[in-house]
LOLUM-630592 format. One record per residue: x, y, z of N, C-alpha, C, CB in turn. Coordinates in steps of 0.05 Angstrom, whole numbers, plus 5000, padded with zeros to 4 digits. Atoms other than C-alpha are relative to their C-alpha. Glycine has a CB too. Layout:
  nxx  nyy  nzz caxx cayy cazz  cxx  cyy  czz cbxx cbyy cbzz
    X    Y    Z    X    Y    Z    X    Y    Z    X    Y    Z
...
//
This chain:
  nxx  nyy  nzz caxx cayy cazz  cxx  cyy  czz cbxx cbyy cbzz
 4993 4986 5024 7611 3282 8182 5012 4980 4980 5021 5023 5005
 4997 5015 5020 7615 3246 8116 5043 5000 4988 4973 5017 4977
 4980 4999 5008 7689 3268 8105 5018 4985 5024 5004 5027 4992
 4978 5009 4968 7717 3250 8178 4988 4958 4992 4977 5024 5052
 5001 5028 5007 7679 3183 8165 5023 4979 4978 4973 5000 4988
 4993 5004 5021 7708 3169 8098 5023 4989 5004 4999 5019 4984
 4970 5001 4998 7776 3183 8125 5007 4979 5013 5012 5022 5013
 4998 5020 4971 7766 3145 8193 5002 4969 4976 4960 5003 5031
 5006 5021 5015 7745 3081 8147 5028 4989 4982 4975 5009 4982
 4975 4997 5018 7808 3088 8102 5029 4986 5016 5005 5037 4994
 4978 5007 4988 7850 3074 8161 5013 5027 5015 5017 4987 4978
 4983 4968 4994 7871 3156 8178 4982 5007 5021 5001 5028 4971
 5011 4981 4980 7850 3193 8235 4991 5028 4989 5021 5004 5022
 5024 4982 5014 7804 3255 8224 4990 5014 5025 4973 4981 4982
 5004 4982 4973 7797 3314 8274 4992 5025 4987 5027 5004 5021
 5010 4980 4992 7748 3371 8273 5014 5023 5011 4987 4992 5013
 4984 4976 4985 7790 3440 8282 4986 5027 4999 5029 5004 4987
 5004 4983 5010 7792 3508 8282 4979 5013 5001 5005 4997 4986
 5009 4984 4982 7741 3563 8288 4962 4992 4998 5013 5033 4992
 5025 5009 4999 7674 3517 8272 4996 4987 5027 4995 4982 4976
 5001 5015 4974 7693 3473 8330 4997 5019 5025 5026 4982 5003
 5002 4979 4982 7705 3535 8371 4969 5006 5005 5015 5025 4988
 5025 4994 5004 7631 3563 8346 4994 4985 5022 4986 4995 4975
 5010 5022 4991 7603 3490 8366 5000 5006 5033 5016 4974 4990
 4994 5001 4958 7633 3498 8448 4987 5024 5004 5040 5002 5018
 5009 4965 4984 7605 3572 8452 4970 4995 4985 5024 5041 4986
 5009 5004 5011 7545 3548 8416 4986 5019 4988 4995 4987 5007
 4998 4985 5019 7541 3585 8359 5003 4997 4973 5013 5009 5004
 5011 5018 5030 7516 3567 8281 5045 4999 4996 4968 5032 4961
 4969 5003 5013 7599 3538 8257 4995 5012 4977 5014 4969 4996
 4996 4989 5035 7618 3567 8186 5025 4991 5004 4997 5037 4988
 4977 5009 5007 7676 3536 8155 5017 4985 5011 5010 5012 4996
 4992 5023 4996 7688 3468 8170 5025 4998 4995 4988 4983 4988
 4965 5005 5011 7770 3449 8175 4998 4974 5007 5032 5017 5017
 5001 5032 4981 7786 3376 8184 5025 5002 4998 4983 4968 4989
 4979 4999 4994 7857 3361 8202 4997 4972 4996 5009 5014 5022
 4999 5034 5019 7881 3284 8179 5028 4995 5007 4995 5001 4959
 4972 5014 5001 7944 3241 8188 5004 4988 4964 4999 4970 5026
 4996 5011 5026 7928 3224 8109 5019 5022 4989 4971 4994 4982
 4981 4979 5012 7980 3256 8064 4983 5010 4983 5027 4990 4987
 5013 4986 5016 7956 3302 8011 4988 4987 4981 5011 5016 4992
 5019 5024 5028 7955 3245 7951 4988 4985 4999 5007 4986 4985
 5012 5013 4992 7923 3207 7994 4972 5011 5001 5011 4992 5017
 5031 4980 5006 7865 3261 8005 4981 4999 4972 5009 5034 5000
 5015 5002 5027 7859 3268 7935 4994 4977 4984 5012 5013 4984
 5022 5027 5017 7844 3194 7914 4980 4983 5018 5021 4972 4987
 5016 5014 4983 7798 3181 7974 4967 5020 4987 5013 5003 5039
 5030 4989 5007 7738 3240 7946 5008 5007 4976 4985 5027 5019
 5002 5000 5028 7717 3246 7875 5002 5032 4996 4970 4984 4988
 4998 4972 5013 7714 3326 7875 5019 5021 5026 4962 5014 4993
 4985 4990 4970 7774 3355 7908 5019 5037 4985 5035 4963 5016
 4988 4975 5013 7817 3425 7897 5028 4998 5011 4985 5030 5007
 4971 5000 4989 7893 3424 7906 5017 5033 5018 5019 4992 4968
 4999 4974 4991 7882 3491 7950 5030 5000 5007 4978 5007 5023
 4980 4994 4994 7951 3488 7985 5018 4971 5006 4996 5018 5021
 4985 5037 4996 7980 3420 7967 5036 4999 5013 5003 4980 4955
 4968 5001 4974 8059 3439 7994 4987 5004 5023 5030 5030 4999
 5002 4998 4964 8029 3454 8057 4976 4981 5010 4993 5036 5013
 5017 5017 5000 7980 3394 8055 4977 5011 5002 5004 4983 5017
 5029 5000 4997 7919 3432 8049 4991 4985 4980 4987 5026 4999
 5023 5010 5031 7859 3402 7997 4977 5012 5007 4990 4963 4993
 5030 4997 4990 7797 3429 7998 4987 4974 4981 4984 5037 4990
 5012 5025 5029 7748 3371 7977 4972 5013 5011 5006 4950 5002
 5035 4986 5000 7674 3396 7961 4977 4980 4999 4993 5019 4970
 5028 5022 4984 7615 3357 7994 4977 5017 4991 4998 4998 5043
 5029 4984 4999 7551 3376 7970 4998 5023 4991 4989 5005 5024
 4999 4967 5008 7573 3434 7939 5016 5020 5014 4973 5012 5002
 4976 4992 4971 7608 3459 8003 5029 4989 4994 4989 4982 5033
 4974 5000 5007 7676 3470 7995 5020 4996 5036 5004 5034 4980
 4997 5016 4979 7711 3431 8061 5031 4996 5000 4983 4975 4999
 4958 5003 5011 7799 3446 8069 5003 4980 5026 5030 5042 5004
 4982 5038 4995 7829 3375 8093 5027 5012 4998 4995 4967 4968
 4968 4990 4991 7897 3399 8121 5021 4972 5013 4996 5027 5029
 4967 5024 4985 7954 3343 8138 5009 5015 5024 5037 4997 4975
 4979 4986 4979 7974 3347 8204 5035 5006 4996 4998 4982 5023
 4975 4995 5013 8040 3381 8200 5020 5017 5023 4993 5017 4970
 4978 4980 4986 8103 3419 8243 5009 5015 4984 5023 4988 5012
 4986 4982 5025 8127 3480 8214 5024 5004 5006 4989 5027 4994
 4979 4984 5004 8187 3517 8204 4998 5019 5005 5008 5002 4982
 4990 4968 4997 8221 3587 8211 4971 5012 4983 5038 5009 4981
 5013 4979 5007 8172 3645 8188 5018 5023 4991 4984 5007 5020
 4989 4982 5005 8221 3680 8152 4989 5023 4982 5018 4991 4995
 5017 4986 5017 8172 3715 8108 4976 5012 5022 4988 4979 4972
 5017 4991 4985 8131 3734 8169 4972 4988 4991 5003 5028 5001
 5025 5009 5007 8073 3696 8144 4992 4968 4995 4996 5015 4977
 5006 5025 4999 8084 3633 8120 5024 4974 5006 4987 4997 4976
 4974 5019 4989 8131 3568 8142 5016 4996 4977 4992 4968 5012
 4979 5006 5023 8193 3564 8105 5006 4963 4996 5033 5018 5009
 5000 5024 5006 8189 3485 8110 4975 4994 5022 5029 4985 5003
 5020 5024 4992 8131 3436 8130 5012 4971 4999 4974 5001 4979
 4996 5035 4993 8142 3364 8161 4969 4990 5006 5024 4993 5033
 5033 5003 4996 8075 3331 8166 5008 4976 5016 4974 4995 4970
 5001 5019 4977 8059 3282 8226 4979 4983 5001 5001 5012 5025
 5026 5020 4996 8014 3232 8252 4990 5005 5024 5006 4968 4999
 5007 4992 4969 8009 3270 8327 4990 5032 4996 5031 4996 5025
 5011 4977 5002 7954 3308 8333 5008 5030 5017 4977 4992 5004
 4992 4988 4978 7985 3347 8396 5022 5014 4982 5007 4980 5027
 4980 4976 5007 8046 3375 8354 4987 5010 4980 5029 4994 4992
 5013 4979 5026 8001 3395 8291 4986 5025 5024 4967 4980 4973
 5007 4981 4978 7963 3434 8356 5016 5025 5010 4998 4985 5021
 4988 4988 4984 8018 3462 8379 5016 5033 4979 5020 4975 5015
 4995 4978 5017 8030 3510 8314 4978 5025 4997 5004 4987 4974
 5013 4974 5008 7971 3549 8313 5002 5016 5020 4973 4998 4992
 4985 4980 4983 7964 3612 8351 4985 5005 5021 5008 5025 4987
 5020 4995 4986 7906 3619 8400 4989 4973 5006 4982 5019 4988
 5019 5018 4984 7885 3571 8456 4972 4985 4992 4993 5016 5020
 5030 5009 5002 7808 3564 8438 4999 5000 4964 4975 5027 5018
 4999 5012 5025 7831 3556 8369 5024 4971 4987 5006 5027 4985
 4976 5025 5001 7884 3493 8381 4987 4977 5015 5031 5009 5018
 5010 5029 4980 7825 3436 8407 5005 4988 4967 4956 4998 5022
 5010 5016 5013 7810 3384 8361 4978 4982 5008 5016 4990 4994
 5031 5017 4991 7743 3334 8362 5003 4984 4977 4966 5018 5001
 4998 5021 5019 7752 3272 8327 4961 4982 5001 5033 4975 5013
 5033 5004 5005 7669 3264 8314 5006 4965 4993 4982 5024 4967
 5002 5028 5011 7683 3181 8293 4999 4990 5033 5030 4987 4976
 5004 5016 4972 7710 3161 8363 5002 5021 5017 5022 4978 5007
 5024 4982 4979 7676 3223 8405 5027 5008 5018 4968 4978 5022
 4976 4994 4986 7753 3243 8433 5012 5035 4990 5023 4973 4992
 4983 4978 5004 7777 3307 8441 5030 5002 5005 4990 5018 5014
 4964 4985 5002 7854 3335 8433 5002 5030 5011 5012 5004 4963
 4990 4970 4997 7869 3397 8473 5015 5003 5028 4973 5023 5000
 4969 5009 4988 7939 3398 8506 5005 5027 5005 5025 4984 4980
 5001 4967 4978 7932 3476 8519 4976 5010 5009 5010 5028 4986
 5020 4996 4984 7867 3478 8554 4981 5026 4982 5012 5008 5031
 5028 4990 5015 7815 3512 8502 4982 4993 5010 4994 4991 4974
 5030 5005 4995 7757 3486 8524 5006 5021 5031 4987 4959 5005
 4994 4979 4973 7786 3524 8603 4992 5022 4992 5029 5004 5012
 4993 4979 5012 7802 3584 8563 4968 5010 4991 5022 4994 4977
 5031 4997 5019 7730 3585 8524 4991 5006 5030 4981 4967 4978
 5013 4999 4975 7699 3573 8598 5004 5030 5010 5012 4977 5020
 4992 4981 4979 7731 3627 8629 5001 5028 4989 5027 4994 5012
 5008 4977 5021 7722 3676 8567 5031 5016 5003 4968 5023 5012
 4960 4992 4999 7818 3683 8557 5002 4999 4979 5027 4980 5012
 4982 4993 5030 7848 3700 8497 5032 4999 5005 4992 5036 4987
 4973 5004 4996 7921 3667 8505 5006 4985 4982 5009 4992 5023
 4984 5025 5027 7968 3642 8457 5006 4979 5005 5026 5005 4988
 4988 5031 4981 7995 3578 8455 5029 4994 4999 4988 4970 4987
 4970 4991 4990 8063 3573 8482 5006 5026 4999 5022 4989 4984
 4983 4966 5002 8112 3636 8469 4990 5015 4993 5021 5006 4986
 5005 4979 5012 8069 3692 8450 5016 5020 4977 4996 5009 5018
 4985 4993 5011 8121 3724 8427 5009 4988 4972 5014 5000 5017
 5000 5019 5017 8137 3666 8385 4985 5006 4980 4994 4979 5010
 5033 5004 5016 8067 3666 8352 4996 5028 4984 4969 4996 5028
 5007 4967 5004 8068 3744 8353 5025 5002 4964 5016 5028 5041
 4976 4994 5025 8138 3741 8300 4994 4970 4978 5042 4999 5017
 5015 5019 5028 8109 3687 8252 4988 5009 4991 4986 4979 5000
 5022 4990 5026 8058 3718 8226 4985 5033 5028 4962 4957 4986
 5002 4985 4987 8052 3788 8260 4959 5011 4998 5027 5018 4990
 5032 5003 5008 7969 3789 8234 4990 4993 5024 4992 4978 4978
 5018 5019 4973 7961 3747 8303 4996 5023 5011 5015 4974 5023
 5008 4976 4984 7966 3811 8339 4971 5017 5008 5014 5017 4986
 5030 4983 5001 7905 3845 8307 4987 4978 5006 4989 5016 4972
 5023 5020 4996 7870 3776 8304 4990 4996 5023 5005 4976 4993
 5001 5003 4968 7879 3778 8380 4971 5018 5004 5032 5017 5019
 5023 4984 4997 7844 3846 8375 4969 4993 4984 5010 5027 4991
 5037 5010 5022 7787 3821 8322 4984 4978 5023 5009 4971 4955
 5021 5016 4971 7773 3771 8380 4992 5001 5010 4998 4992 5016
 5003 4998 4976 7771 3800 8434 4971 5022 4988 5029 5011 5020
 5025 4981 5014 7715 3849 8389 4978 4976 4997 5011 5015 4963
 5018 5014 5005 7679 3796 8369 4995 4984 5021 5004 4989 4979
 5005 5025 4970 7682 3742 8435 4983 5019 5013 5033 4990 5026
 5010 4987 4981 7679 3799 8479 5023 4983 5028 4963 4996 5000
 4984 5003 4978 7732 3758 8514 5023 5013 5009 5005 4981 5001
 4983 4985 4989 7787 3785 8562 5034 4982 4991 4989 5004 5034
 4975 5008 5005 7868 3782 8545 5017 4997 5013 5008 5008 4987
 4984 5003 4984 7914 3745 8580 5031 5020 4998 5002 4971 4998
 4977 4986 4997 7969 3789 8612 5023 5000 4981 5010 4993 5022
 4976 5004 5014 8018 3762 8582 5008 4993 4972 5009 4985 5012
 5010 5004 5033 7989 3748 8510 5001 5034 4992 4961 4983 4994
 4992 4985 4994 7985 3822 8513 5016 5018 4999 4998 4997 5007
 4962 4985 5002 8055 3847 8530 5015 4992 4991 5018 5002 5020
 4980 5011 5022 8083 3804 8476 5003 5014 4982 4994 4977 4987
 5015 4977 5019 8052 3861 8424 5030 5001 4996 4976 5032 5012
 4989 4979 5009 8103 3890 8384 4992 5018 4976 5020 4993 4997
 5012 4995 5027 8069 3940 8339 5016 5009 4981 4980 5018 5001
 4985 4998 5030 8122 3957 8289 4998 4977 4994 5030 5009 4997
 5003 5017 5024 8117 3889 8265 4979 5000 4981 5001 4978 5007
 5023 4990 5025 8048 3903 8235 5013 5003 4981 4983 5027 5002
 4990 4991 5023 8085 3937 8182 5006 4979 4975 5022 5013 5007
 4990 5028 5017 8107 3872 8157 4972 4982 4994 5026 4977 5022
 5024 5001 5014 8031 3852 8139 4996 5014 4977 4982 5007 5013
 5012 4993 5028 8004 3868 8064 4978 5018 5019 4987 4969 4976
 5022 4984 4978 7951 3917 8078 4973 4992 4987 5002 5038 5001
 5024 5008 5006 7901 3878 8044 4997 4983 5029 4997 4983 4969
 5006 5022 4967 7902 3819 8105 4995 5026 5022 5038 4974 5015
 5018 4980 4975 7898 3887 8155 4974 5003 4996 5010 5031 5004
 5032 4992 5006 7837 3911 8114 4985 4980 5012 4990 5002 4968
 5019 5026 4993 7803 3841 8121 5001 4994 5021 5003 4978 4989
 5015 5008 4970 7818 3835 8190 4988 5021 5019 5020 4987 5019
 5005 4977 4997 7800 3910 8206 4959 4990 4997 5020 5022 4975
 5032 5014 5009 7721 3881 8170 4998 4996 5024 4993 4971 4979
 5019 5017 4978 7718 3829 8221 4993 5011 5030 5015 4971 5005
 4999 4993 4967 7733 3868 8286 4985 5020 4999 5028 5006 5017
 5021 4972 4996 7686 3928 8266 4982 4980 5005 4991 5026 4973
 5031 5007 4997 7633 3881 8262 4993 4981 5025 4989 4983 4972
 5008 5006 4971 7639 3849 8330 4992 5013 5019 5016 4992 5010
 5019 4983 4986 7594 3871 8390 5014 5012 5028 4973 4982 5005
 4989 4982 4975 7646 3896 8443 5031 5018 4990 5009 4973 5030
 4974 4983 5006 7690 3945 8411 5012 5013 5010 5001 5013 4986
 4984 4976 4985 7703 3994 8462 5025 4981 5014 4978 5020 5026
 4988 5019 4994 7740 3935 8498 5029 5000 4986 4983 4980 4995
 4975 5017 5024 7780 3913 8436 5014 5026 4988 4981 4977 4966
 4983 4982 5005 7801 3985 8413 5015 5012 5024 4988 5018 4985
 4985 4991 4985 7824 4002 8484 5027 4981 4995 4986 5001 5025
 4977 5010 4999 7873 3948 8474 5020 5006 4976 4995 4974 5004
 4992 4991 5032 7886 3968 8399 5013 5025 5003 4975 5005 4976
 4995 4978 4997 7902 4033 8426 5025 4995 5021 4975 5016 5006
 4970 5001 4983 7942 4022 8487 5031 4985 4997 4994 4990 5023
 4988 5030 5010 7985 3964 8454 5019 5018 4984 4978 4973 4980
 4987 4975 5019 8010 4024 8397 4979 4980 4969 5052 5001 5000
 5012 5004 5031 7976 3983 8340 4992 5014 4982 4982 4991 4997
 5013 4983 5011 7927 4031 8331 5022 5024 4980 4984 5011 5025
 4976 4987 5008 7990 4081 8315 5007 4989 4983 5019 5004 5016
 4990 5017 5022 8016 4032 8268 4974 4997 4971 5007 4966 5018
 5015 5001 5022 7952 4025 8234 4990 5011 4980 4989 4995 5003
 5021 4985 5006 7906 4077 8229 5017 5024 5009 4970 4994 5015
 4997 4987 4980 7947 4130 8255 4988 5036 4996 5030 4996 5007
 5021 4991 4992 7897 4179 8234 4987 5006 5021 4991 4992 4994
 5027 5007 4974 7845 4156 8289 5020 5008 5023 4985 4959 5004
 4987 4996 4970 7902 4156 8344 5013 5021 5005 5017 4982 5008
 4996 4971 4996 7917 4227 8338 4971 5010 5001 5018 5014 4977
 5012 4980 4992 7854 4243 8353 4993 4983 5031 4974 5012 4977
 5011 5008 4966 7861 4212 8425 5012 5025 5016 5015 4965 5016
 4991 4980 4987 7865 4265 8472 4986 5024 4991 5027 5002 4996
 5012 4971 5018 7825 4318 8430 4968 5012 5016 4992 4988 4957
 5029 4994 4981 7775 4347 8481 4986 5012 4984 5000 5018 5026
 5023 4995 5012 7711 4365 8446 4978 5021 5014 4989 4974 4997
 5011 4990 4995 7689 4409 8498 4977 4994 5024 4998 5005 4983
 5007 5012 4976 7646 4407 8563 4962 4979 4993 5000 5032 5029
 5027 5010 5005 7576 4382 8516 5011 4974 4996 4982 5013 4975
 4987 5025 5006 7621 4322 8504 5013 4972 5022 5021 5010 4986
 4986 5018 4977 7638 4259 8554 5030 4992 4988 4981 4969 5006
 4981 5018 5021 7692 4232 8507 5010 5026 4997 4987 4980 4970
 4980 4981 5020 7760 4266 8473 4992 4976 4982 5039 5009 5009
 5006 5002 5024 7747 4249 8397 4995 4975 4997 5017 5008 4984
 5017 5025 4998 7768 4180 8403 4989 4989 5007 5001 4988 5000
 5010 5019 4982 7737 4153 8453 4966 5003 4987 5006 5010 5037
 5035 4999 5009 7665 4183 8425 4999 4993 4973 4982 5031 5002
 5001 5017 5023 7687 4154 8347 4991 4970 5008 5028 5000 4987
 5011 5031 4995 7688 4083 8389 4979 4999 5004 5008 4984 5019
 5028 5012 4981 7625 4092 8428 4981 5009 4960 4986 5030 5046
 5013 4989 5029 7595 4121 8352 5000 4980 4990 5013 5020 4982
 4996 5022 5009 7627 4062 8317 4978 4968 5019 5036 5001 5002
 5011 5017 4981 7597 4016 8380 4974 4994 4991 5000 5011 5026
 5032 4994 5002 7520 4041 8371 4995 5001 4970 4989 5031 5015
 5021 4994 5021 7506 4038 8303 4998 4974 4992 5008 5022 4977
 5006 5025 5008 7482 3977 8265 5028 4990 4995 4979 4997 4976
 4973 5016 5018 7537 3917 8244 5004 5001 4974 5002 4972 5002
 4989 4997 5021 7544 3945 8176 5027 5010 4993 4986 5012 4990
 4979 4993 5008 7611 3946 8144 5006 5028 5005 5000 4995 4977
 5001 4974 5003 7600 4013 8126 4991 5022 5015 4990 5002 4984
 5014 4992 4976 7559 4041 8178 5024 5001 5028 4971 4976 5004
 4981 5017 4975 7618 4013 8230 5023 5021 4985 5007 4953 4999
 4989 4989 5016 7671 4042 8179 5000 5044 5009 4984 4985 4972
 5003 4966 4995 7638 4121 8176 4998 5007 5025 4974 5013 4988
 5009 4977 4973 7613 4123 8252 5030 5005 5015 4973 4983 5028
 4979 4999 4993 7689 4108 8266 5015 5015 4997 5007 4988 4997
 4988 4981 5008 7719 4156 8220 4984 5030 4992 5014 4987 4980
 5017 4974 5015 7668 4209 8219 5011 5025 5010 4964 5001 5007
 4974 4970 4987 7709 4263 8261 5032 4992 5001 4993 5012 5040
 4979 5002 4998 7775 4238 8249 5012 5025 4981 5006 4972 4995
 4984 4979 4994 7789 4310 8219 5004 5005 5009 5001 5014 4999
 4993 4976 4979 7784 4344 8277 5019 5004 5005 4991 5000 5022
 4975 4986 4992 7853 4345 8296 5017 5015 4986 5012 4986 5007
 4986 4982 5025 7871 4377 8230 4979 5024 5004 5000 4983 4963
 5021 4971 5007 7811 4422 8231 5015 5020 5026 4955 4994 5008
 4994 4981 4979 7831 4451 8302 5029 5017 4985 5007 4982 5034
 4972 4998 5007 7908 4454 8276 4994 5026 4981 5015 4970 4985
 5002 4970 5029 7883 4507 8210 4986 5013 5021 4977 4996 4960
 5018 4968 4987 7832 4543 8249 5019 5007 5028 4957 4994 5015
 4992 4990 4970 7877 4555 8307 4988 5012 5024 5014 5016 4998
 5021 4998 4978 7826 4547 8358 4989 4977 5001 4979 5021 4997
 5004 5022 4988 7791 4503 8395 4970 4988 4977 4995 5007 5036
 5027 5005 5014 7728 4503 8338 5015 4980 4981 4982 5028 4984
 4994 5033 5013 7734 4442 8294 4981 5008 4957 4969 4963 5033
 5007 4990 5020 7703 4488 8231 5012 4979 4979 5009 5028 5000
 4995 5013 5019 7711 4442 8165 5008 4971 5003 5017 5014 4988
 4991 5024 4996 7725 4377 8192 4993 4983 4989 4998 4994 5018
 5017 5021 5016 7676 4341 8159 5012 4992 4978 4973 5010 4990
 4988 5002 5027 7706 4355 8096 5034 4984 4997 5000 5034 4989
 4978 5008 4999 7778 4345 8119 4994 4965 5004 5015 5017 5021
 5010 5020 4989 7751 4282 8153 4994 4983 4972 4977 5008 5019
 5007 5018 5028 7723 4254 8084 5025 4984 4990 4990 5022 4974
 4982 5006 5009 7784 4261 8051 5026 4982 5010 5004 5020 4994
 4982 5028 4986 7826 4219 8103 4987 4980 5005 5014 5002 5028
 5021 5027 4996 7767 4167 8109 5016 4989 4971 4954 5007 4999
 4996 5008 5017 7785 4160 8042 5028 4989 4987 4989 5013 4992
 4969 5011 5002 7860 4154 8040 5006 4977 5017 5021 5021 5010
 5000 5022 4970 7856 4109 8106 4993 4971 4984 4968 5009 5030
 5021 5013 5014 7805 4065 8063 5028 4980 4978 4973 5028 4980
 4980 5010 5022 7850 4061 8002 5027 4990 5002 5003 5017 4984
 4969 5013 4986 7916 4044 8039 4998 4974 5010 5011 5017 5027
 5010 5012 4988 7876 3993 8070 4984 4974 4973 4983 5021 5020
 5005 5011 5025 7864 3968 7994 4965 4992 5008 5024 4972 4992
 5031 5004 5001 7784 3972 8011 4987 5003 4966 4984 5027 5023
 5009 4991 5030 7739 3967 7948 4982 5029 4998 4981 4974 4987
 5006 4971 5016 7720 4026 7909 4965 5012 5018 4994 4990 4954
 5023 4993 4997 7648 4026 7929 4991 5000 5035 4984 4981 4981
 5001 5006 4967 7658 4009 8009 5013 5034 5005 5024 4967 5015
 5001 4978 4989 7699 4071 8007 4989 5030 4985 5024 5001 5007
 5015 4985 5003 7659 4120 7968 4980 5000 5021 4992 4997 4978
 5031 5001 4977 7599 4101 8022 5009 5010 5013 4984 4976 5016
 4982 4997 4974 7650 4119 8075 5001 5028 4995 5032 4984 5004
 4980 4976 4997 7679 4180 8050 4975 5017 4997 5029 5004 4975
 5011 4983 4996 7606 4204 8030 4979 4998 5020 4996 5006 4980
 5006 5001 4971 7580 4190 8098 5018 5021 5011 5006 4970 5014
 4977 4988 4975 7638 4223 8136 4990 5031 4988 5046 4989 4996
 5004 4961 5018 7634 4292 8081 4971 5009 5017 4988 5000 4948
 5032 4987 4998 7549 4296 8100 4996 4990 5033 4971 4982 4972
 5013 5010 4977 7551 4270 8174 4983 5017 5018 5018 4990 5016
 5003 4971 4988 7539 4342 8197 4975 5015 4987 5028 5018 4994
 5025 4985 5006 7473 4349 8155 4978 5000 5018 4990 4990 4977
//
C-alpha cells in the first residue's frame, strides 16, 4: 500500500488495522482501509499532498489516495471516557501493543505491517477469528463503560459474523447504559445488524442481555405473545424468523421486524385473544420506533407503509 510505503520510507512504522484487515483473514472484499502510524499528526500532513484534518486532537488524518479517502490514526493511549464516548485525554506512542490494547474487540485489535510482512496481535485475533469468538479485549466491563455502543456492536457482530460470544464478554452487558448513546449511533448500528445473515442468533442475545428492553422496547413486549396453535413462534420470535427470511434490504429487514409489533396493544383494546387492528396500531409504532431512532423521512414512510398494508 502506497501510504504504509510512504510512511515506512519516512522513517515511521505503518500498520494495517481494523475491520479491512479483519475482512482480509475471513476473506472477504476489505472496505475502509485504517492505517495506524507512530508519525504524529503534522507529520502525516506534510508527508501526502491531499490530506483532511478529520480528527487532528486525536491524531486522526484522513489523506485521499486516488480519490479514496484513507484515516491515518497516531498510535495513541487513551484516557477516562467520561462522556461515555470519547477519551477525555490522548497520549500518542510509538508501541503498537498499547495503541492495541484500547480498542474493544479481539478480531478487531491485530495489526499487519504490509512493508515488513509482521503481524501485532497480543490478544489473539487471528485464534478468536479461527474459532468464530466475539471477546473483548481485557475488562469487558471496562470496554462496555467507555463507550456503551460496544454492547450493540457486539450484537451487530455476532449478526453479521455469525460468530459465537464469549461468556464472559456477555455478562459484562449492562443495558441501562445504552441510554447514554445518541440515538442516531443506535439507528446506524441497528442498519448494520438487520442486514447481517444470522439474526435469530444475535437478537436472542439482544433480548436476553435486556438491550432489546432498553432499545426497542416495543418489540420486547411482544415476547411471550402466543399467536395461537397455527403459529410455532410467540410474536417475537416469528418477527425474527420474518426479519431473518426476507431479502437484506434496509427496509424490507426494518418492516418484516416490526410488522406485528401491535399485537400486544391490539390484544390489550380488543380484550381477547384476536389481534383485530394491529396492522394499523403496528404502523403507527413502526413509525415512532423509526423516528426516535432519528431514521430518515423516507426509510420510515416505507416502513410504516409496509407494516399499515402487510395484511393485504
Amino acid at each position: 500500500m502506497d501510504i504504509c510505503r510512504t510512511l515506512h520510507d519516512s522513517g515511521f512504522q505503518a500498520y494495517v488495522v481494523g475491520g479491512a484487515l479483519r475482512d482480509v483473514l475471513l476473506g472477504k472484499d476489505p472496505h475502509d482501509w485504517d492505517i495506524t502510524t507512530d508519525a504524529r499528526p503534522e507529520e502525516v500532513l506534510s508527508l501526502f499532498p491531499k490530506t483532511i484534518p478529520t480528527g487532528q486532537d486525536f491524531g486522526t488524518i484522513t489523506v485521499v489516495v486516488e480519490g479514496e479517502p484513507i484515516e491515518v490514526t497516531t498510535m495513541r493511549q487513551e484516557g477516562r471516557y467520561t462522556d461515555y464516548r470519547h477519551p477525555d485525554t490522548v497520549s500518542f506512542t510509538d508501541d503498537i501493543k498499547v495503541d492495541l490494547a484500547r480498542r474493544d474487540f479481539t478480531i478487531n485489535a491485530m495489526a499487519y505491517n504490509p512493508i515488513e510482512c509482521r503481524f501485532a496481535d497480543p490478544y489473539k485475533g487471528r485464534w478468536h477469528l479461527k474459532r468464530r469468538r466475539l471477546v473483548c479485549v481485557g475488562h469487558p466491563e471496562k470496554r462496555f463503560r467507555e463507550d456503551p455502543l460496544r454492547m450493540l456492536r457486539l450484537v451487530r457482530f455476532q449478526a453479521v459474523l455469525g460468530f459465537k460470544v464469549e461468556k464472559r464478554t456477555a455478562g459484562a452487558i449492562v443495558p441501562e447504559l445504552v441510554k447514554l448513546v445518541s440515538a442516531e449511533r443506535l439507528g446506524q448500528e441497528l442498519h448494520k445488524m438487520l442486514l447481517g445473515e444470522s439474526l435469530v442468533p444475535a437478537f436472542e442475545l439482544f433480548f436476553t442481555t435486556g438491550l432489546l428492553e432498553q432499545v426497542i422496547p416495543e418489540l420486547a413486549a411482544c415476547a411471550g405473545v402466543d399467536q395461537g396453535e397455527q403459529h410455532r413462534f410467540d410474536v417475537l420470535g416469528h418477527s425474527i424468523m420474518a426479519a431473518q427470511n426476507v431479502p437484506p434490504k434496509i427496509h424490507l429487514r426494518w418492516a418484516a421486524l416490526l410488522h406485528d409489533v401491535g399485537k400486544p396493544l391490539a390484544r390489550e383494546k380488543n380484550e381477547s385473544r384476536l389481534f383485530h387492528g394491529h396492522e394499523e396500531i403496528g404502523a403507527e409504532l413502526a413509525e415512532n420506533i423509526l423516528r426516535r431512532l432519528r431514521c430518515s423521512n423516507n426509510l420510515t414512510e416505507k416502513v410504516k407503509h409496509l407494516v399499515r398494508h402487510h395484511m393485504y
